[in-house]
C-alpha positions as CSV (number, residue, x, y, z in Angstrom):
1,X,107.3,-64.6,-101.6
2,X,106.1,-66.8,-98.7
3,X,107.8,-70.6,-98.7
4,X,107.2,-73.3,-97.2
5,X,110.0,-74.7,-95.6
6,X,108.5,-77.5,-94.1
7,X,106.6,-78.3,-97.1
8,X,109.7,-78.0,-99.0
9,X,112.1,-80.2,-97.2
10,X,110.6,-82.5,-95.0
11,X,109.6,-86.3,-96.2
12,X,110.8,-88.4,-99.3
13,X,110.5,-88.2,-102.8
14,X,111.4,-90.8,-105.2
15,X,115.1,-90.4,-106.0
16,X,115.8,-88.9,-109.3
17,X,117.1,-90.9,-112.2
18,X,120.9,-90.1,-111.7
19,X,120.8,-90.9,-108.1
20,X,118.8,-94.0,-108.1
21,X,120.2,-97.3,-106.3
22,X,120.5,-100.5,-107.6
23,X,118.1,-102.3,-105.5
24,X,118.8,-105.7,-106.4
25,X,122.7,-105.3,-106.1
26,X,121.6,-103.5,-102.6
27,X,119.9,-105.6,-101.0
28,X,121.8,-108.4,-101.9
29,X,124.8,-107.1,-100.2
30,X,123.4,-105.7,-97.3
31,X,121.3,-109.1,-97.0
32,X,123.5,-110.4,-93.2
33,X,124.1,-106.9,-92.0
34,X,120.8,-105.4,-91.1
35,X,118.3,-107.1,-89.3
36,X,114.7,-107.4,-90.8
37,X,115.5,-105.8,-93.5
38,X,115.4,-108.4,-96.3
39,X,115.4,-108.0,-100.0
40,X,111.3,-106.8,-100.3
41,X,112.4,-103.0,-99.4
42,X,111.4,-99.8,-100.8
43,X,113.6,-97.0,-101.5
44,X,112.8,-93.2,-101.3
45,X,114.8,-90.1,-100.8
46,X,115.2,-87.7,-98.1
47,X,114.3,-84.3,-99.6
48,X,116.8,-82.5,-97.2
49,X,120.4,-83.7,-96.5
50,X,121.3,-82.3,-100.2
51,X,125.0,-82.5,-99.6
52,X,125.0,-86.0,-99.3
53,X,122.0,-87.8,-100.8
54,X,120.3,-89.6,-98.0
55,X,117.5,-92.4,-98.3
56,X,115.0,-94.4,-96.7
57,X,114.7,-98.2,-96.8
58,X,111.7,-99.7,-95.6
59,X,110.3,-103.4,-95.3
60,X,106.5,-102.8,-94.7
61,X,105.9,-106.1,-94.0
62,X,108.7,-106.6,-91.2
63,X,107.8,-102.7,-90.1
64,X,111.8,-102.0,-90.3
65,X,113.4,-99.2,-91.4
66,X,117.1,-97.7,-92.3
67,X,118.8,-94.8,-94.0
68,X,121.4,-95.0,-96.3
69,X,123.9,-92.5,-96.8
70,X,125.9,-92.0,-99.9
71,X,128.6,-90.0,-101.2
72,X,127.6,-88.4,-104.3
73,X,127.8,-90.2,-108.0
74,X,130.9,-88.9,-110.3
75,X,134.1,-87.1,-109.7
76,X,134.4,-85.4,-106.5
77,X,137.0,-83.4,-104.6
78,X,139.0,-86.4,-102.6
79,X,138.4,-84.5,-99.2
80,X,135.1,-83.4,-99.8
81,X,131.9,-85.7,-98.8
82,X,133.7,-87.5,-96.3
83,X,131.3,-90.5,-95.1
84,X,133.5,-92.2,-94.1
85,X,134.7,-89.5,-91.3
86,X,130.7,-89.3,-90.9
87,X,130.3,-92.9,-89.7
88,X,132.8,-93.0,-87.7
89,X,132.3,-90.5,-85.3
90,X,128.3,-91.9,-85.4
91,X,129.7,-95.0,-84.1
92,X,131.6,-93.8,-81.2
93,X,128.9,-91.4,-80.2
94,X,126.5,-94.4,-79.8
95,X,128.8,-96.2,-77.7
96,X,128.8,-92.9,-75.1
97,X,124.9,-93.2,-75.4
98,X,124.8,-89.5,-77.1
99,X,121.5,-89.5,-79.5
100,X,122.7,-90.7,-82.9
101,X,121.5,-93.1,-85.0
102,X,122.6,-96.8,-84.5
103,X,125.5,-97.5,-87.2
104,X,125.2,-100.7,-89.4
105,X,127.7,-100.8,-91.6
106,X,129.8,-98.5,-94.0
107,X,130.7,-99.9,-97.1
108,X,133.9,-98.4,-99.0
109,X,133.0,-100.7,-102.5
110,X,131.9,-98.8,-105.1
111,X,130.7,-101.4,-107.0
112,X,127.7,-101.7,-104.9
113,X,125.9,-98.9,-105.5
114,X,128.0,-96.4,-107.8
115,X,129.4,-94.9,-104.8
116,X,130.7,-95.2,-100.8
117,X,127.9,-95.7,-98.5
118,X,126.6,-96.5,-94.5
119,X,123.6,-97.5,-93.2
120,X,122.2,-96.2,-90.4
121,X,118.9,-97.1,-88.0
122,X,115.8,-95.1,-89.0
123,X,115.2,-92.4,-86.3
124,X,111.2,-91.7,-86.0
125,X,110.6,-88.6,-84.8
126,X,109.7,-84.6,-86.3
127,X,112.6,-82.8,-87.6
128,X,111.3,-78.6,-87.7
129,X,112.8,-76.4,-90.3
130,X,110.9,-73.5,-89.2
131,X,112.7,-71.7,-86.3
132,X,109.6,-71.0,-84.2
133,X,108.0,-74.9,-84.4
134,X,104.6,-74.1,-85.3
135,X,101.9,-76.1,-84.4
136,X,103.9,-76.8,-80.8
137,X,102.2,-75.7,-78.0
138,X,104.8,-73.3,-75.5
139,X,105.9,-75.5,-72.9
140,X,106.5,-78.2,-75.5
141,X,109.0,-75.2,-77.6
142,X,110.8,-74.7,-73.9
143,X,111.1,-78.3,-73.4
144,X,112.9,-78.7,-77.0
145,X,115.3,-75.9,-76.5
146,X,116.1,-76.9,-73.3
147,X,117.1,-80.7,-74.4
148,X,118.5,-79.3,-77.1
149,X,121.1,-77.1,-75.6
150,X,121.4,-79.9,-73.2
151,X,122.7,-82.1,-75.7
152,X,124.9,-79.3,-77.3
153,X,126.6,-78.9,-73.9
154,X,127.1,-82.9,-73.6
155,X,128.9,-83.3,-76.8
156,X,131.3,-80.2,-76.3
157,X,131.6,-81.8,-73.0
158,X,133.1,-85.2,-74.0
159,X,136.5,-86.4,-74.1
160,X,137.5,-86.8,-77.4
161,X,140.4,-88.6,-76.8
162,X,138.9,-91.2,-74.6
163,X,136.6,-91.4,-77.9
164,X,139.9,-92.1,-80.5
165,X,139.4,-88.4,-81.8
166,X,143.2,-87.1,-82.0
167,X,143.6,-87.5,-85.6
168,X,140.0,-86.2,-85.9
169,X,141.4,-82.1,-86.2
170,X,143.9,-80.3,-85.1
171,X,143.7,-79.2,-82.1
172,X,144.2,-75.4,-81.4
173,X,144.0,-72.3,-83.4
174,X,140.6,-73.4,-84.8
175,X,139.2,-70.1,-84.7
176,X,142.3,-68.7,-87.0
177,X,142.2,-71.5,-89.4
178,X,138.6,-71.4,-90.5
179,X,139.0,-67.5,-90.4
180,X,141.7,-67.8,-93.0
181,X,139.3,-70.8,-95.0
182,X,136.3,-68.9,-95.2
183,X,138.2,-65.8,-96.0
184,X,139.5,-67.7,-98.9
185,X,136.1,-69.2,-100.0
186,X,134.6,-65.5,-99.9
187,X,137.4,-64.3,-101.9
188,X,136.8,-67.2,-104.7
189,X,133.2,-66.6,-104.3
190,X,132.8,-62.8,-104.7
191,X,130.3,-61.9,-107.0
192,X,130.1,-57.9,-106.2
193,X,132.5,-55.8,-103.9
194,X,130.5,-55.9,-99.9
195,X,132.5,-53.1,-98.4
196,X,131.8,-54.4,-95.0
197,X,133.0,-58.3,-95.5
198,X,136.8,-56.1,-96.5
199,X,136.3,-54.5,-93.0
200,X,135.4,-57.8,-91.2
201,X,138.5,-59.6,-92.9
202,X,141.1,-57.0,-91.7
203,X,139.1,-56.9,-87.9
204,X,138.6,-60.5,-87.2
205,X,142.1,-61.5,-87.1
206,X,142.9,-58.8,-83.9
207,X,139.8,-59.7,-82.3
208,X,140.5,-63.5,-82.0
209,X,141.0,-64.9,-78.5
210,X,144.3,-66.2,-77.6
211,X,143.3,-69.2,-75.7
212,X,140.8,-71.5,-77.2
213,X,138.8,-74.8,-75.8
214,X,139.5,-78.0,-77.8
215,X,135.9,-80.1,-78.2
216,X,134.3,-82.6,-80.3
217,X,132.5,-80.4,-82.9
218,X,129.1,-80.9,-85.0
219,X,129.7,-78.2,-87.5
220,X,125.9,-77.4,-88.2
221,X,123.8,-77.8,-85.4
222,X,120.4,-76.9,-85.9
223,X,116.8,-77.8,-85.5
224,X,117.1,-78.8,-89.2
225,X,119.5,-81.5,-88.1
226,X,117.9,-82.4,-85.0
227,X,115.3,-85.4,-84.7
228,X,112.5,-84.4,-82.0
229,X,110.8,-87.5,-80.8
230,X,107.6,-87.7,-82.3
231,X,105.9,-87.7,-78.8
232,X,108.1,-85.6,-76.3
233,X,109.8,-83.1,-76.0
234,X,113.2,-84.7,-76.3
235,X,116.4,-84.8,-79.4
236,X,115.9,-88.4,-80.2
237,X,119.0,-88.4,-82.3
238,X,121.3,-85.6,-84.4
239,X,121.9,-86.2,-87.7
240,X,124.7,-84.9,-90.4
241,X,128.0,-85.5,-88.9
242,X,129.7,-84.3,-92.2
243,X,131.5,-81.7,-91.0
244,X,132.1,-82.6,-87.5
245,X,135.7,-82.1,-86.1
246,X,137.8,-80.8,-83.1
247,X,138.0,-77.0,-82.5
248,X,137.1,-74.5,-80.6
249,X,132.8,-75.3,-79.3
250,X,132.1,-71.5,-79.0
251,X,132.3,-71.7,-83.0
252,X,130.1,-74.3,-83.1
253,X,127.6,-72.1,-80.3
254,X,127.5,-69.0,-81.9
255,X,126.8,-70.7,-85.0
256,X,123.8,-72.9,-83.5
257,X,122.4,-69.5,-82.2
258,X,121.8,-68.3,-86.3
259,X,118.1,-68.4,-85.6
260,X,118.2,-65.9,-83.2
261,X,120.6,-63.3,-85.1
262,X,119.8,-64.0,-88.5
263,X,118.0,-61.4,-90.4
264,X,114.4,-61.7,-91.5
265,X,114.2,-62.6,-95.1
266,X,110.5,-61.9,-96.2
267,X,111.5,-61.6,-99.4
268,X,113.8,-64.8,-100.8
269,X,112.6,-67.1,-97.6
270,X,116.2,-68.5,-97.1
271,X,115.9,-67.6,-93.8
272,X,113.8,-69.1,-90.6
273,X,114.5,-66.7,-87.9
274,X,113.4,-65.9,-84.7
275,X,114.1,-61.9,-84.6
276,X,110.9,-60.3,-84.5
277,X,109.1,-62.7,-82.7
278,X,107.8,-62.9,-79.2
279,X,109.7,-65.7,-77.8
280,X,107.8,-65.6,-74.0
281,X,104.6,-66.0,-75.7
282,X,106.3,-69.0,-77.9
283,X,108.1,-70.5,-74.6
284,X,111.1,-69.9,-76.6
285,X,114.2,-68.7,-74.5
286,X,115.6,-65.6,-75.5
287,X,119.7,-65.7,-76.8
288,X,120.9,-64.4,-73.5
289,X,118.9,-67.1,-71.8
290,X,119.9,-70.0,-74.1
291,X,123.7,-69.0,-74.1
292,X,122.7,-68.8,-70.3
293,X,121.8,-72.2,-70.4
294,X,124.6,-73.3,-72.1
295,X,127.2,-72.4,-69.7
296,X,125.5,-73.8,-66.9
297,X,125.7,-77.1,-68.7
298,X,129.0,-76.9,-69.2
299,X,130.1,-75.4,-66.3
300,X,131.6,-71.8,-66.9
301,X,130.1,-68.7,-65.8
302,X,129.8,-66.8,-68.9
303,X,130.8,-67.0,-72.4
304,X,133.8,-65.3,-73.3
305,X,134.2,-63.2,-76.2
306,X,130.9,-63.5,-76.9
307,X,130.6,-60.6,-79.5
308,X,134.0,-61.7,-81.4
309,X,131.9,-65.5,-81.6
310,X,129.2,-64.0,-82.7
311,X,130.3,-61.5,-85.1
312,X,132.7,-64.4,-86.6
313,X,129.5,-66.9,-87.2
314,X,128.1,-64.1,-88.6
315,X,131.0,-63.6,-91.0
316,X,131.3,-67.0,-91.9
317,X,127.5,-67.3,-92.3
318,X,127.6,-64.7,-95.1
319,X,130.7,-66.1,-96.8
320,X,128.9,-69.5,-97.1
321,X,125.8,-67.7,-98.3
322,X,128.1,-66.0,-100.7
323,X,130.0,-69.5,-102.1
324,X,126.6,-70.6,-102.3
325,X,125.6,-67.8,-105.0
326,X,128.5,-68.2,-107.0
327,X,127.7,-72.0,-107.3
328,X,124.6,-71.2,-108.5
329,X,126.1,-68.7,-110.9
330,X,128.5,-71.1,-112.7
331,X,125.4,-74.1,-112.5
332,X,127.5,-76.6,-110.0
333,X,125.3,-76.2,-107.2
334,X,123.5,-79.3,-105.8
335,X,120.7,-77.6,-103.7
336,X,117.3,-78.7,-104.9
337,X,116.5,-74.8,-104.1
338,X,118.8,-71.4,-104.0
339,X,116.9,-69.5,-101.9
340,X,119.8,-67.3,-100.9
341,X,120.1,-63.3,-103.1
342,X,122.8,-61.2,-102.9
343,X,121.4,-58.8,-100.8
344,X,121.7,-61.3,-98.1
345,X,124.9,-61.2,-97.7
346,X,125.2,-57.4,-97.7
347,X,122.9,-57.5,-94.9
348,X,124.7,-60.4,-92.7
349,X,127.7,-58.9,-93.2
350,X,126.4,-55.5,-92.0
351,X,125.3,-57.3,-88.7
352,X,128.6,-59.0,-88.2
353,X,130.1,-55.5,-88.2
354,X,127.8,-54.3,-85.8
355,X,128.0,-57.1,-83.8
356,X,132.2,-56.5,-83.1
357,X,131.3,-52.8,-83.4
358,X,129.1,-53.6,-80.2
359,X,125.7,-51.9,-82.0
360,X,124.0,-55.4,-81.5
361,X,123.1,-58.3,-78.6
């Protein structure tokens, strides 16, 4: 089953009925605190950003444009869907001049709109949720990569103290704490036994380095979260700070580099990877050179323990496929589309063993 990811996610659709905005009640409130927009503005929402539904605001008659960010309507976990958290660390980033957004305002009253909210400036640009960027010619794919790694590098680079981010995380054993969540999250999550998620659970924990780095974190860095300016080469802002946080960066790294490791799925279409392809022909980098890339920017020589940070995304990559299977299972999810199967995380979890096994890159 071929799918259109693209297709599929990009652009707006009108929002559905239990996630519409009150647009008068909108617009008067945010009436002083963004510029141009006025009261004459349409609303449509972002087909991606499920988690937290995202949507456009547009004034075509002042050509001004913002997004709006909500947590979702209804009871919700008090930790999860954190906006709040989001915002803020979009804020500080634009004061350091990283590519986010320009913040507005956050609004905590419910009252407003049904739930907590931000606006945010609109970012034009391409966002690609195909791994290879078709339609891009080579030199414009290199150019991408290497701005994007760029930026990577830049934010696990920045003092996140001199940014207010102490109380952020907790800084240090990263790596052993979202072991032991995502271990828990499998466990709640298990549909069938997977023989070789047991093995990585009892391996992980003696594999984990001792010593850790203590960075700003994005949590999900992807192309899919990344918008591309619409005429160069160039990140003209990252998007979905939900899970951002201090910890360890290689975590976030390893877990960036999921299109190059993550196997082909030409069956369900969850997956948009890059295995298989001929990167040089696409001006695409291959792993070794991107992690290469990588260090350079941040100034070490190598990356350590690179098959225990890449077996572990791997790991935790199939216990999130898995948690998103049972949700479906028990009708909770909030995806617009499961494209994950079971068999997925049989064959993620396969490569995470042969990753720490050493049978792999």
């Amino acid at each position: 089953m071929a799918i259109d990811r693209q297709r599929l996610f990009s652009g707006t659709e009108s929002p559905p009925k239990h996630l519409a905005l009150d647009v008068p009640a909108l617009a008067a409130y945010l009436s002083d605190k963004v510029d141009g927009l006025g009261a004459a503005f349409t609303v449509e929402k972002f087909k991606g950003g499920q988690s937290n539904p995202t949507y456009k605001l547009t004034n075509p008659q002042a050509d001004v444009s913002a997004v709006l960010r909500r947590r979702p309507p209804g009871q919700l976990l008090a930790s999860a869907h954190d906006i709040q958290r989001e915002y803020r660390v979009i804020s500080a980033l634009a004061r350091t001049g990283f590519p986010v957004p320009h913040p507005y305002h956050y609004c905590a009253n419910e009252s407003v709109i049904g739930s907590s909210f931000y606006v945010v400036s609109y970012s034009a640009g391409r966002i690609f949720w195909e791994a290879d960027i078709p339609g891009t010619p080579a030199p414009e794919r290199a150019a991408i990569h290497d701005d994007m790694v760029a930026r990577l590098a830049e934010l696990h680079g920045l003092d996140y103290r001199a940014l207010g981010f102490e109380d952020l995380g907790r800084a240090g054993h990263y790596a052993e704490r979202n072991f032991a969540r995502w271990s828990k999250v499998y466990e709640q999550s298990k549909l069938v036994d997977i023989p070789d998620m047991d093995w990585l659970m009892r391996r992980l924990p003696a594999l984990m380095p001792r010593e850790e780095r203590v960075s700003l974190l994005h949590g999900d860095y992807g192309l899919y979260n990344i918008v591309i300016d619409p005429r160069r080469p160039r990140v003209n802002a990252v998007l979905d700070w939900e899970m951002s946080t201090l910890g360890d960066p290689f975590v976030d790294l390893a877990h960036h580099l999921r299109a190059w490791w993550e196997p082909v799925d030409e069956v369900g279409g969850a997956a948009s990877s890059l295995r298989g392809k001929d990167l040089a022909a696409l001006g695409i980098p291959t792993m070794d050179d991107y992690i290469a890339k990588y260090c350079r920017r941040l100034g070490i020589a190598e990356l350590p323990h690179r098959g225990f940070y890449l077996g572990y995304a791997q790991f935790r990559y199939a216990a999130m496929i898995q948690g998103i299977l049972k949700r479906a299972a028990i009708g909770t999810t909030s995806n617009r589309a499961v494209l994950h199967r079971q068999e997925r995380v049989f064959e993620v979890a396969a490569l995470a063993r042969a990753t720490l096994e050493g049978r792999t890159a």
